[in-house]
C-alpha positions in Angstrom: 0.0 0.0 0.0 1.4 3.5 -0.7 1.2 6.1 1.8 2.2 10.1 1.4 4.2 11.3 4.2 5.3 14.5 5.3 8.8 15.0 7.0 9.7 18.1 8.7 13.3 18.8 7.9 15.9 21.4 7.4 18.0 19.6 5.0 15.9 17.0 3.1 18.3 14.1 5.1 17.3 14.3 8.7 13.9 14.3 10.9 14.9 17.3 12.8 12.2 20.0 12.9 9.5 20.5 15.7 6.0 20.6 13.8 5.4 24.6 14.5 9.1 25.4 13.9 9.5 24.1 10.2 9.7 26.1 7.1 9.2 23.1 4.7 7.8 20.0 5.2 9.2 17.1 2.1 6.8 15.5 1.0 7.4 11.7 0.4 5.8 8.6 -1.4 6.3 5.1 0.8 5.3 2.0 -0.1 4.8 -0.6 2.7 5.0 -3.9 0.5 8.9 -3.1 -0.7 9.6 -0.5 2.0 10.7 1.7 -0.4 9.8 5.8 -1.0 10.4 8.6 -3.8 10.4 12.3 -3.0 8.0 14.3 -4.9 8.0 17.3 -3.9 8.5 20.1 -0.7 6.0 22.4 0.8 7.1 25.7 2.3 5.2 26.7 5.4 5.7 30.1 7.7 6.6 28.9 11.2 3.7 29.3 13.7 5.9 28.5 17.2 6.6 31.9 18.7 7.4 30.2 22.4 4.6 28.4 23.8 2.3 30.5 22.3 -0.6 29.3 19.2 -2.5 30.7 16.6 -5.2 28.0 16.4 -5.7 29.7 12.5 -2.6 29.1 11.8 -2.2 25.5 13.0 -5.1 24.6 10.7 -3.6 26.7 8.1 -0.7 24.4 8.0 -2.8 21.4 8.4 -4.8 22.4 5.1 -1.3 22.7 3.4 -0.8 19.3 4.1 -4.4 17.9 4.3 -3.5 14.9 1.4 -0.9 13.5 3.8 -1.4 10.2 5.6 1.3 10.8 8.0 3.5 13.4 9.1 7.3 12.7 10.8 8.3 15.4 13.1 10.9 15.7 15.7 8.6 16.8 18.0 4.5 18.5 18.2 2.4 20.0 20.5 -1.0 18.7 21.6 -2.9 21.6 20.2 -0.9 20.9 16.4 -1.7 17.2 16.8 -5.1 18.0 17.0 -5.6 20.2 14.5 -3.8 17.2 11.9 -6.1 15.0 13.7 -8.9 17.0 11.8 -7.4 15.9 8.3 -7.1 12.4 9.6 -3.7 12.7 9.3 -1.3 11.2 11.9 1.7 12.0 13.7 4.8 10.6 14.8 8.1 12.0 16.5 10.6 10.0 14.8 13.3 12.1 14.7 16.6 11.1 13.0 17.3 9.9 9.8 14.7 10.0 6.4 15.1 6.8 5.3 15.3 4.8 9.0 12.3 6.9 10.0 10.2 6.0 7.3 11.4 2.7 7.4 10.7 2.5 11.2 7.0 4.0 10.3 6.1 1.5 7.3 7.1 -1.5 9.7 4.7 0.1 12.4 2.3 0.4 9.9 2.5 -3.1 8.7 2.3 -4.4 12.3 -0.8 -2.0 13.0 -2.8 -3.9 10.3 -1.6 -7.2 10.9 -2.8 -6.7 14.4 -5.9 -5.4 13.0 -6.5 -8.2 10.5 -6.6 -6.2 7.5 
């Protein structure tokens, strides 16, 4: 099954972003049955963490911008963020570290959450 996952990175190579701090999520293309994923493209947001401090606007703002995600890989997010991706049925994971071992790490999960399921 293909997924489309967002990655919240400075550099394109590691997870290392908080959720309100990044300037550009990559958008990414996985595919559970070879573990294997192709970038297709990047998406520039404005950051909305000034502190501890929220725009709820702009937290859906950002959510919208990424609305056709399934997942999005951050190094870490906030309760309030969370819940606004929660509104595009889009989930969250801090999995800081490496692209490729992070996504890796999420497809297994992934594959282990519907095996558990029995789907």
């Amino acid at each position: 099954m293909k997924y489309k996952i967002a990655v919240a990175s400075t550099d394109g190579k590691v997870i290392n972003q908080h959720f309100g701090r990044a300037e550009v999520f990559y958008i990414v293309e996985a595919d559970s049955g070879g573990l294997t994923f192709t970038y297709e493209e990047s998406r520039k947001t404005v950051p909305i963490c000034r502190g501890q401090e929220h725009d709820e606007s702009q937290l859906k703002a950002v959510a919208a911008i990424l609305k056709d995600c399934d997942y999005i890989l951050v190094s870490r997010i906030g309760a309030s963020a969370r819940a606004a991706l929660d509104q595009n049925n889009i989930e969250a994971f801090e999995l800081p570290g490496y692209i490729e071992d992070s996504i890796r790490k999420l497809l297994a999960y992934i594959e282990v959450q519907k095996s558990l399921c029995g789907l």
